[in-house]
C-alpha positions in Angstrom: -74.7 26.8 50.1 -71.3 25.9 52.3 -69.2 28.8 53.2 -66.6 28.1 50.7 -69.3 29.1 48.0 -70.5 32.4 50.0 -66.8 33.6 49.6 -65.6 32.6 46.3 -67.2 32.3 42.5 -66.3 29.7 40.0 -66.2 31.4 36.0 -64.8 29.4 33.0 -63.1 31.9 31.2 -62.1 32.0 27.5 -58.1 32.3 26.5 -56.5 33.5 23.8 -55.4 29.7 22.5 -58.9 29.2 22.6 -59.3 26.9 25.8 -61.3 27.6 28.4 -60.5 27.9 32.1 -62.0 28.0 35.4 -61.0 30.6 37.9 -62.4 31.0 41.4 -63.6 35.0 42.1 -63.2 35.5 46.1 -65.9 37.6 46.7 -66.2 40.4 49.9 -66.8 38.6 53.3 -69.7 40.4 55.6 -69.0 39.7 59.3 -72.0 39.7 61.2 -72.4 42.9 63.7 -72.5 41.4 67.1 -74.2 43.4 70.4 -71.6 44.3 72.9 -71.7 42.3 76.3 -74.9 44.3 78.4 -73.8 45.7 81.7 -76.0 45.1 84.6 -79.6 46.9 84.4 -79.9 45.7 80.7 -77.7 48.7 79.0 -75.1 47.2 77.2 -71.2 48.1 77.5 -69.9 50.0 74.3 -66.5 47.8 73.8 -64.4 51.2 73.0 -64.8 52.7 76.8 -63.9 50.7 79.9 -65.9 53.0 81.5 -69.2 52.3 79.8 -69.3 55.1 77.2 -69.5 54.3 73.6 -67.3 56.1 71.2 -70.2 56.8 68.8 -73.2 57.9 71.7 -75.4 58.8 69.0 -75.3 55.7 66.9 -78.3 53.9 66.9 -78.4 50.5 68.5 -79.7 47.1 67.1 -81.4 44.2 68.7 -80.0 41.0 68.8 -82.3 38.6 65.9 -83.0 41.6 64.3 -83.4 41.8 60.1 -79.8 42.0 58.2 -78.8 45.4 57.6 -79.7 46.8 54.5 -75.8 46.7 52.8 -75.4 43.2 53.6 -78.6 42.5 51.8 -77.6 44.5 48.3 -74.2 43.2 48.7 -75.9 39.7 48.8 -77.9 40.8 45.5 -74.7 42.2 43.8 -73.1 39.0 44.6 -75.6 37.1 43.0 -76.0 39.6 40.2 -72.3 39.0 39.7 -72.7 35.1 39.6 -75.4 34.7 37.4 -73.4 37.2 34.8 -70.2 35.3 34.9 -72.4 32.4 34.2 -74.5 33.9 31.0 -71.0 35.4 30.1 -69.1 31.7 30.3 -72.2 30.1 28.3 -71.5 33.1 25.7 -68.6 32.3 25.4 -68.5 28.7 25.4 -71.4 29.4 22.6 -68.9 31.4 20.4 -66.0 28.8 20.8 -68.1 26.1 19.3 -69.3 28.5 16.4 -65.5 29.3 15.7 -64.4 25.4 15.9 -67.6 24.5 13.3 -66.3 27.4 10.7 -62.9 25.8 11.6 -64.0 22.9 10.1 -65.7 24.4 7.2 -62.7 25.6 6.4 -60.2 23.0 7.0 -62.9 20.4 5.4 -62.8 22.8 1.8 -59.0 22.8 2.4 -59.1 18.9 2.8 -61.4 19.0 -1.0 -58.9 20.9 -2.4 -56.0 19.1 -1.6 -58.0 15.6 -2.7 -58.1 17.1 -6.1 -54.5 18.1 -6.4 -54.1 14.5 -4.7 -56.3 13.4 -7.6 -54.2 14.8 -10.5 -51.5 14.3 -9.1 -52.1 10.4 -9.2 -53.4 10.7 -12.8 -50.1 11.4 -13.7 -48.6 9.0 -11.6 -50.7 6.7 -13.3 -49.1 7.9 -16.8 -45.7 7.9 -15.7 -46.1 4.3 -14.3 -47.3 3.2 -17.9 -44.8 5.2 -19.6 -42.2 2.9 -17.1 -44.6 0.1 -17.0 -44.0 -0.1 -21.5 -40.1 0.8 -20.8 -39.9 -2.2 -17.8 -41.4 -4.3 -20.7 -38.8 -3.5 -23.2 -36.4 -4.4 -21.3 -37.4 -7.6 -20.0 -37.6 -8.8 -23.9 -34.4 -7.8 -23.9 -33.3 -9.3 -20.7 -34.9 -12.2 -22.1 -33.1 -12.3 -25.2 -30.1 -12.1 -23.5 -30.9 -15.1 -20.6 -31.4 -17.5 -23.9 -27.6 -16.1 -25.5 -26.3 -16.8 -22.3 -28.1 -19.8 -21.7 -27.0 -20.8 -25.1 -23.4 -20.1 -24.3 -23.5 -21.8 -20.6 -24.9 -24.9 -22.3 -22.0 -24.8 -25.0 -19.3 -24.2 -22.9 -20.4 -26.9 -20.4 -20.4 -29.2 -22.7 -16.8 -28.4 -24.1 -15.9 -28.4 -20.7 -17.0 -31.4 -20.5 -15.5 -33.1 -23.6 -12.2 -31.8 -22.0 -12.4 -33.4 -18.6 -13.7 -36.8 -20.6 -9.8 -36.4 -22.5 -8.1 -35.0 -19.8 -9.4 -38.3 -17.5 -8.1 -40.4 -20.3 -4.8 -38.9 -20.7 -4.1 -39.3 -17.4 -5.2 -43.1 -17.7 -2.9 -43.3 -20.9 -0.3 -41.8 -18.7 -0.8 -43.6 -15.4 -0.7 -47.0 -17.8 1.8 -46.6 -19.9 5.6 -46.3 -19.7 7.7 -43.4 -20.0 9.3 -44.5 -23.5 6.2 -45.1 -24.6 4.8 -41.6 -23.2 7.6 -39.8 -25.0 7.2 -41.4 -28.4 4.0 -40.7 -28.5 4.5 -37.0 -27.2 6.9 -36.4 -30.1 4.0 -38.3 -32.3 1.4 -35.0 -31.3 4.2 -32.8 -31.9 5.0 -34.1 -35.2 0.9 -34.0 -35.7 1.0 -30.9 -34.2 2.9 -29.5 -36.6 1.5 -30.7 -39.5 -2.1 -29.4 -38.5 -0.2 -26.0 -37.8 1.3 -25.9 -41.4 -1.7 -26.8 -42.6 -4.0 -24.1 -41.1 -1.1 -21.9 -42.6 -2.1 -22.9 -45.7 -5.7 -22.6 -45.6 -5.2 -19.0 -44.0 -3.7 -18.1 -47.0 -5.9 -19.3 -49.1 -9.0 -18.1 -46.7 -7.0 -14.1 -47.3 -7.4 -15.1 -51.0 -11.4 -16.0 -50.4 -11.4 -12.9 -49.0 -10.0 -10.6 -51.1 -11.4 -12.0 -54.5 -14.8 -11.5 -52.2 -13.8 -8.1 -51.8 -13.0 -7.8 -55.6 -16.1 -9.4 -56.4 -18.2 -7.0 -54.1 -16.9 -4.1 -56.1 -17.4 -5.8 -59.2 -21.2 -6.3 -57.9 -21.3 -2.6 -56.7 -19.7 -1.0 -60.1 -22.5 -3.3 -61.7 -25.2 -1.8 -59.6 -24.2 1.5 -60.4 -24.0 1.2 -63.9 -27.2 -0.8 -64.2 -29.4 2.1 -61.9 -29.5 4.8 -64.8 -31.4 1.9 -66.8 -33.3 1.3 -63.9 -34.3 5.5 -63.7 -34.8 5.5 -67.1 -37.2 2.5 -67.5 -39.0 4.2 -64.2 -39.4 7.6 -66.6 -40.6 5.2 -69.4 -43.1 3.7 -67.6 -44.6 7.2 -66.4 -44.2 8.9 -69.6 -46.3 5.5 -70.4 -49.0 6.2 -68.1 -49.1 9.8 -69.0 -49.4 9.2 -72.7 -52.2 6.6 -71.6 -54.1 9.1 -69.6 -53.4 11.8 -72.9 -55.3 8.9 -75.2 -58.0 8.6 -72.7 -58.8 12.3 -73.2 -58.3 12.3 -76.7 -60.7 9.6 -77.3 -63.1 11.7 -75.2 -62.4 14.5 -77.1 -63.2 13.0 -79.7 -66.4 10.9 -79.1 -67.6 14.7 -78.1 -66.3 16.1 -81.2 -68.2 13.4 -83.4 -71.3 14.0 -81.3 -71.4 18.0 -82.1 -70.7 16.9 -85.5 -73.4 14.9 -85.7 -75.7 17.7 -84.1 -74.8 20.5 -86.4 -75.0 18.1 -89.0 -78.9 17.6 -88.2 -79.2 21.1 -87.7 -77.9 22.0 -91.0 -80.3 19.4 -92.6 -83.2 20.8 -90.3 -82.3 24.4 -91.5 -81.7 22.9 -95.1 -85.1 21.5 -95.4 -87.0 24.7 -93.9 -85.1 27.0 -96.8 -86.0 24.3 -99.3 -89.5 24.6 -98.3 -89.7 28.4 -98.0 -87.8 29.1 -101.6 -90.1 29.3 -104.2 -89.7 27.4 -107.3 -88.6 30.1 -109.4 -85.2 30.5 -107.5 -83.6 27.4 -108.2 -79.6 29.7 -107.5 -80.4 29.9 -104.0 -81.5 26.3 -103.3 -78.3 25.6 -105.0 -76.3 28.0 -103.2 -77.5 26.5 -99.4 -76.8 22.7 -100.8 -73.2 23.8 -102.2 -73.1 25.6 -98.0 -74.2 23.0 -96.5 -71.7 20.8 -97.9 -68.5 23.0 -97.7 -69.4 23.4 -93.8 -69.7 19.7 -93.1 -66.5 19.3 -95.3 -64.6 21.7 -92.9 -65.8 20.1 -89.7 -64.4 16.8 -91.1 -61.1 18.0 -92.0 -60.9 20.2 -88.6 -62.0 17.1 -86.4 -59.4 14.9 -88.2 -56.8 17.2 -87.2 -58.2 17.6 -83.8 -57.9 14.0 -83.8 -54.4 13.5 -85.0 -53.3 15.8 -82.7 -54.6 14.4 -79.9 -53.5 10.8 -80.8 -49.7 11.8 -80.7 -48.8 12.6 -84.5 -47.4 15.3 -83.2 -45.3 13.7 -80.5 -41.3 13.1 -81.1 -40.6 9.3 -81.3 -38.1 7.8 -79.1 -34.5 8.0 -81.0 -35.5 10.8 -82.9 -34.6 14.6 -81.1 -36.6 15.5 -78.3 -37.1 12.0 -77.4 -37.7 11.0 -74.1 -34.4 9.4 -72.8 -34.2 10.2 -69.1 -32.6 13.6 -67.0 -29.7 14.8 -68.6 -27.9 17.9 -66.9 -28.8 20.1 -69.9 -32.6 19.1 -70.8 -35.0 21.3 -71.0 -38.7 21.9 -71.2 -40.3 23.0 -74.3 -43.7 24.5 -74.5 -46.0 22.8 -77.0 -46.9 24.3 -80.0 -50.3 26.3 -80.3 -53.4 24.5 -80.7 -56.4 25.1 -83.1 -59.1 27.0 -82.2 -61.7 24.4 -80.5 -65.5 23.7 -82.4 -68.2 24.8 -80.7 -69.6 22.3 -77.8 -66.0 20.6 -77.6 -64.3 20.9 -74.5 -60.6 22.5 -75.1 -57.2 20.1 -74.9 -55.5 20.2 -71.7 -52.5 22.8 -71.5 -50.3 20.7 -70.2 -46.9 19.8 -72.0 -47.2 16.3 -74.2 -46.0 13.1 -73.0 -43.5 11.2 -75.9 -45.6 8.1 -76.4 -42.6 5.4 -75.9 -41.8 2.7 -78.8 -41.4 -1.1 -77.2 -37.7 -0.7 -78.3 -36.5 0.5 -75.0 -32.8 0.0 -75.6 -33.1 1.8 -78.9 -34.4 5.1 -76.9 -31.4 4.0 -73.9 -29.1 4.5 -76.9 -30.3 7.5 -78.5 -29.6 9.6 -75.5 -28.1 12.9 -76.9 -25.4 14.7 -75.4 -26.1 17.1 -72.5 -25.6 19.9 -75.0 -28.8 19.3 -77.3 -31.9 20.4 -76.0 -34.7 18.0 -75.1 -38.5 17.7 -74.4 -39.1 15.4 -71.6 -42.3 15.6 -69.1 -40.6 13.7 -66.5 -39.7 15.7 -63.6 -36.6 17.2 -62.5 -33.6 15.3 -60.4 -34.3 14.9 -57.0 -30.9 17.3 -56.2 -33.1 20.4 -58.3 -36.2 19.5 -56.6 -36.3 20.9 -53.3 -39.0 23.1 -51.9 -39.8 24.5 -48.6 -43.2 26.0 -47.6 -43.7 29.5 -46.0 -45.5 29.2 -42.8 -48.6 31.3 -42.8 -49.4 32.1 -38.7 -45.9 31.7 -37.3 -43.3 32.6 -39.4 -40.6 31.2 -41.1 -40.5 28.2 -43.8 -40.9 24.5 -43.0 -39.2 21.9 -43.8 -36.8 21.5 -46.8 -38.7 18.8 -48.8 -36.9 16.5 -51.3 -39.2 15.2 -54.5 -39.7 11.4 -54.5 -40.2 10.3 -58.2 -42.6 7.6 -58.6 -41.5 4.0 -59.4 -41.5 0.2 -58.0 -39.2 -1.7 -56.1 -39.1 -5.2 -54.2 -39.7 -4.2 -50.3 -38.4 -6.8 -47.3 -35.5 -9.5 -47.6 -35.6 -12.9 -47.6 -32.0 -13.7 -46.5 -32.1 -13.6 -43.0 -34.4 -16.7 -41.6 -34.1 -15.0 -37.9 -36.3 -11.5 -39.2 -39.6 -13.3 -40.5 -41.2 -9.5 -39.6 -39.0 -8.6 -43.3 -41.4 -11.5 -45.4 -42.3 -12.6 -47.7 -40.7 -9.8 -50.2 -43.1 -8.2 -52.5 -43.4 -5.9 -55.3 -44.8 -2.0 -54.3 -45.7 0.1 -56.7 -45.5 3.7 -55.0 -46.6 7.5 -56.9 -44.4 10.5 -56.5 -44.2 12.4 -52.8 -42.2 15.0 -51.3 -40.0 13.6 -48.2 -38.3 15.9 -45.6 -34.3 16.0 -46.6 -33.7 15.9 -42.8 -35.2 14.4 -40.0 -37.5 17.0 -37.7 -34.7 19.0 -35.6 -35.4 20.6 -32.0 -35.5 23.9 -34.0 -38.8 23.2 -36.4 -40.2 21.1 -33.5 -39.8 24.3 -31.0 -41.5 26.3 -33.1 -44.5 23.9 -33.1 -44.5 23.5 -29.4 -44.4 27.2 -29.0 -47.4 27.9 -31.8 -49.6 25.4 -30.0 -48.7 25.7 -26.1 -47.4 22.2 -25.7 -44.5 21.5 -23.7 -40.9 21.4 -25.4 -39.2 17.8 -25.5 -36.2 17.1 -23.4 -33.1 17.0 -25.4 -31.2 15.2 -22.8 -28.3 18.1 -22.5 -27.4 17.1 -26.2 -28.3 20.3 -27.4 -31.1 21.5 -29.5 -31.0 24.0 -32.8 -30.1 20.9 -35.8 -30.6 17.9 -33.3 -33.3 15.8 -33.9 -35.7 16.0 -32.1 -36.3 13.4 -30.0 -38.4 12.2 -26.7 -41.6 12.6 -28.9 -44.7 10.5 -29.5 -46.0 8.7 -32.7 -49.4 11.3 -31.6 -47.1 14.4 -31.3 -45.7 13.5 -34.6 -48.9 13.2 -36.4 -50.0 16.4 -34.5 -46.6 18.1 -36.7 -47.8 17.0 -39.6 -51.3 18.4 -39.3 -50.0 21.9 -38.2 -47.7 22.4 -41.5 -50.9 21.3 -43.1 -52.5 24.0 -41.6 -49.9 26.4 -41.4 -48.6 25.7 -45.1 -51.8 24.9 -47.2 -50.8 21.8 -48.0 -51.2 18.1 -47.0 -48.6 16.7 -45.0 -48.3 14.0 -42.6 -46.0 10.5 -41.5 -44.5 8.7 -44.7 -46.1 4.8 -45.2 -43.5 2.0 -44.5 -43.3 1.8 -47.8 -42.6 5.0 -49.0 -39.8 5.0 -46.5 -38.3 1.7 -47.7 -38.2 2.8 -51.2 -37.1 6.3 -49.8 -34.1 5.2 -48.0 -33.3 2.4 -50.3 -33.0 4.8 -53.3 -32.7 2.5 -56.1 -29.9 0.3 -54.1 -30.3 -3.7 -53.8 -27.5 -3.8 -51.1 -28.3 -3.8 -47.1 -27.3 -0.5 -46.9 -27.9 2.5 -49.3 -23.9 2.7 -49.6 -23.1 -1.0 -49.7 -23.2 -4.4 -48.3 -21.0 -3.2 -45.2 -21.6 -0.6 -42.6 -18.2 0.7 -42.7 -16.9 3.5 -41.2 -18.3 6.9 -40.6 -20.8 6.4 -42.9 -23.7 6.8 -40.3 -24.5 7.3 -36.4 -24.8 3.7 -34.6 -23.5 1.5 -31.3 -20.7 0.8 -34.2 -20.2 3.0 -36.8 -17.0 4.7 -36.3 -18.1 8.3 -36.0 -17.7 10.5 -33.1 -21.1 10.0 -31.6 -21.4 6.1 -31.6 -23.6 5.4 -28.7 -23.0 9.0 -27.1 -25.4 10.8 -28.7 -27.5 12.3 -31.6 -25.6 14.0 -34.4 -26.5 16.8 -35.8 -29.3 16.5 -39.5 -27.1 16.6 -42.5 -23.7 15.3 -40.9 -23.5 12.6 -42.9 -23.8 11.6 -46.7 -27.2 12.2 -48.4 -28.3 9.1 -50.2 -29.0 8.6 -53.9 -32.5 10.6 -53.6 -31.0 13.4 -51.4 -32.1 12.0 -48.2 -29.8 12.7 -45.1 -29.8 10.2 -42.2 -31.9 7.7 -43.2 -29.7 5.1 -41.8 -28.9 5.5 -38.0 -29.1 8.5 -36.1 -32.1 8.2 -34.3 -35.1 5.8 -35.6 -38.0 6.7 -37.4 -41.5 6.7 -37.2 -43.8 5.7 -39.8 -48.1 5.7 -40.1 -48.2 2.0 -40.4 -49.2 -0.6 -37.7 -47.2 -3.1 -36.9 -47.9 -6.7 -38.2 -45.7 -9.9 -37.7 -45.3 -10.6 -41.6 -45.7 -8.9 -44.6 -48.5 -11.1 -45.6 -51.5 -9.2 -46.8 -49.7 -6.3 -47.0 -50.6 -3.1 -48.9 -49.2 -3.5 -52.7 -49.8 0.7 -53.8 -47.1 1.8 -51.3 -50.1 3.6 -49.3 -50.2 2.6 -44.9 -51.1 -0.6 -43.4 -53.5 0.5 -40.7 -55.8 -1.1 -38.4 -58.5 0.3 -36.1 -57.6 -1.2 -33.2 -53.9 -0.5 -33.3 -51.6 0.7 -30.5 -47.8 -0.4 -31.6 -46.4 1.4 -34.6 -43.3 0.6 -37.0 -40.0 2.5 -36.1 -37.7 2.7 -39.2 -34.1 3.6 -39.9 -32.0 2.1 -36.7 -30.5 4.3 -34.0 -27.1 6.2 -32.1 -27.3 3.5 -29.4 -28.1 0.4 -31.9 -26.3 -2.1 -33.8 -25.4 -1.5 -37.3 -27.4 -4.3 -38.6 -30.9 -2.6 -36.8 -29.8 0.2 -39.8 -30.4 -1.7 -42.4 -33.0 -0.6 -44.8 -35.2 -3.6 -44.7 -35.3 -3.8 -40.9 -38.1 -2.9 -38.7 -38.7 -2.3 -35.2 -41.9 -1.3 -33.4 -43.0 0.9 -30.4 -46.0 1.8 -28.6 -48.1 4.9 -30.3 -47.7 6.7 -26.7 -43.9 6.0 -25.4 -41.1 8.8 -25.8 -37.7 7.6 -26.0 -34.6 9.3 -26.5 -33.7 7.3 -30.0 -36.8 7.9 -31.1 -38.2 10.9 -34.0 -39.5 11.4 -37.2 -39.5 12.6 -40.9 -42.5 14.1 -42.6 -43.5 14.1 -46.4 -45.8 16.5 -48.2 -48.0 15.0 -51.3 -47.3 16.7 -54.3 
């Protein structure tokens, strides 16, 4: 041990930043007692007297190579006692820094977990959002792509006009560069005289192209008027045909009726016989009255089942029906028909199940325009089954759970119509038209608004939609999934009692058509202000949504089927209507991810409102012209 380490001690100590440092301890220095200088005759000088004479005579003396003292030797001990517990101390220490930096990491590492998880989520729905933008990139690029081929289409055109101009151009200026002035100038006033000519005549033909136009005009009218006049015909044949299959339906269950009436005739006949034969064997021979008496019985019995199953009969077969022509006819809605109740029916036989109670069905004649002309005047009072006009039908379901009433809900009276169109060669999606037969539904007047969708959202704890700062309240709601839609539909279900859901493409078509043959419900031409599109004429052309209702209803009472925002439907999408669905009901198929989008949109063409196009979407995507209508089956 040098004498730098008998003097000083090294300690690592710990600091507050949690470091440790080493520090040198000096430690007490012991200088060694040396004997004074001995005088002459071996006693040794005391160094505080000149004159020999200590300053402490009675302190004892110590031999040179003598033992330490004894406080150098414990100060030797502490010393080392103080070393080797700055040492057990550092190790301590340095023990308890390593323990704190290993539940350091403990901690940090479940802090690291944690934030992988949020990390975790947080990419899921990154993930979503990039498919959301990955099915809106794709979009986009069909549309980009449509475009590129217009404006290739026009490039190619106008190069080769440009073309055919440079080609006369060169040869006019070899005409010119050949020829002579005089020659140059006659044949300049030539092209003018030509000129002139050509100009007249395109006069002429722009007149008679106005006069094209206007007899086109007249002749759309003419074609409208016709339409009009012809659609009563058309309801009234659809009201035929139902009070058809009604009266069918009534014969069905009159001839089963009936087959059960003769079979409990047939059993109480054998019973009577059974019973006749018993008495006639139990009577003795000397009453002859009384056998007479149970024959005359029996037979006055059987009569009156006869006579009461014949009228049963007649009754059910429709004697007592009114006969088209005659009063109480069937011949279609008028504004002052009524319903009346049928008359009281005979007390049912024993064993035979009793007549429906519903109101009987006129059983319509063959001579349709007979019945068509025998409409009476909205003063008389008629018997009809048929339901009422769509404007009186209207009903709106209280909501059990959350309040309120749902949807107003116009009724859809049953009929057939021919669905796609075969006049435009570039929509192939719209053929080959077909005939649909479709039954009655209910179909929401309006499409969903933010209002009834809110109220949803709230009910279930799902997020509300984004309404793009157009406003909410009567807006349609919009920035919703075909999913979300569906899940609508099956909480009115729920909340109303009964079963409502996304209408079929057909139902729609026939819907929105109401009865019209024309491209639009209102005409052959979009007009102005009629509806909400890219060109419409109304104040929120490619703005925004408009508010439900802020156009004309249709012919069915149907507001905004035409624009505004589009629509979905339940069906899939296919290419063509081949092998489509004939009974109006959904085209689906199981593996099915794009869905059809009716009923154009604010930021569409007007020609994308027409009531035979169709669009499609992926099931998941949210766009901001995209909502919904629901229907309710009756």
């Amino acid at each position: 041990m040098n004498a730098q380490s008998d003097n000083t001690q090294d300690t690592e100590i710990l600091t507050l930043d949690g470091s440790v440092e080493e520090t040198h301890h000096q430690l007490p220095s012991i200088e060694p007692e040396t004997s004074p200088p001995s005088r002459p005759g071996g006693e040794a000088q005391s160094p505080a007297e000149p004159g020999g004479e200590t300053a402490h005579p009675q302190a004892p003396r110590q031999a040179v190579g003598s033992p330490l003292p004894r406080p150098r030797r414990l100060e030797d001990d502490r010393n080392r006692f103080d070393t080797e517990a700055f040492g057990a101390l550092a190790q301590l220490k340095l023990k308890q820094e390593r323990l704190r930096r290993q539940s350091s990491a403990e901690e940090g590492s479940s802090v690291l977990r944690e934030r992988l998880m949020v990390a975790r989520d947080k990419g899921v729905q990154l993930e979503q959002e990039k498919s959301q933008l990955e099915q809106k990139l794709r979009q986009l690029q069909r549309e980009l792509e449509t475009m590129r081929q217009e404006i290739h289409y026009v490039r190619e055109e106008a190069q080769a006009r440009e073309t055919e101009l440079n080609r006369t151009l060169d040869a006019l200026r070899q005409e010119i560069a050949s020829s002579a002035a005089q020659d140059y100038a006659a044949r300049l006033e030539t092209a003018g005289a030509e000129n002139a000519a050509l100009r007249k005549a395109l006069d002429e033909k722009e007149v008679q192209l106005r006069e094209s136009a206007q007899r086109g005009l007249r002749l759309e009218k003419d074609i409208e008027k016709f339409l009009l006049q012809r659609r009563p015909f058309e309801q009234e044949i659809l009201q035929l045909q139902t009070a058809l299959d009604q009266a069918q339906a009534n014969l069905a269950q009159a001839e089963k009726a009936q087959q059960v009436a003769e079979e409990t005739y047939q059993t109480l006949q054998s019973e009577f016989e059974k019973r006749f034969a018993r008495e006639a064997n139990e009577i003795p021979s000397q009453h002859p009255e009384r056998r007479r008496f149970g024959s005359l019985f029996f037979v006055v019995v059987s009569g009156g089942l006869g006579i009461l199953l014949g009228l049963t009969g007649a009754r059910f077969l429709g004697t007592d029906y009114p006969v088209p022509g005659s009063k109480g006819a069937l011949t279609g809605n008028q504004p002052g028909s009524k319903e009346l109740s049928p008359p009281p029916l005979p007390s049912p036989l024993p064993g035979v199940p009793p007549r429906p109670t519903a109101s009987p069905t006129p059983i319509p004649t063959p001579q349709v325009e007979k019945t068509a002309a025998a409409t009476p005047a909205p003063s008389e009072t008629q018997e009809s089954n048929s339901l009422p006009p769509p404007s009186h039908k209207v009903v709106s379901d209280s909501l059990r759970n959350s309040g309120g009433r749902g949807p107003e809900m116009q009724y859809i009276p049953a009929g057939g119509f021919t669905m796609g169109d075969d006049h435009d060669a570039l929509a192939p999606e719209e053929q080959p038209i077909h005939q649909v037969r479709i039954r009655p539904f209910y179909m929401a007047r309006h499409e969903v608004s933010f209002a009834d969708y809110d109220r949803f959202a709230r009910a279930t704890g799902r997020g509300l939609p984004d309404d793009k700062g157009w406003g909410r309240g009567s807006r349609p709601v919009i920035n919703v999934s075909w999913q979300e839609a569906r899940a609508y539909a099956n909480w009115l279900t729920q909340e109303s009692g009964h079963k409502y859901r996304l209408p079929s493409e057909a139902e729609w078509e026939y819907a929105a058509k109401a009865g019209s043959l024309s491209l639009y419900w209102w005409g052959s031409r979009s007009g102005e202000n009629n509806a909400n599109c890219f060109n419409c004429g109304s104040q929120w052309d490619n703005r925004s949504t408009a508010p439900v209702g802020s156009f004309k209803p249709n012919a069915f009472g149907l507001y905004d089927v035409a624009g505004n925002v589009s629509e979905w439907v339940e069906d899939c999408f296919h290419s063509s209507y081949q092998g489509a669905p004939l009974d109006g009901s959904a085209w689906a198929d199981p593996d099915c991810n794009e869905r059809v989008v009716r009923g154009g949109a604010f930021s569409r063409p007007a020609d994308a409102m027409r009531s035979t196009r169709r669009g499609a979407f992926d099931q998941n995507v949210r766009l901001e012209m995209l909502g919904f209508r629901v229907v309710r089956e009756p």
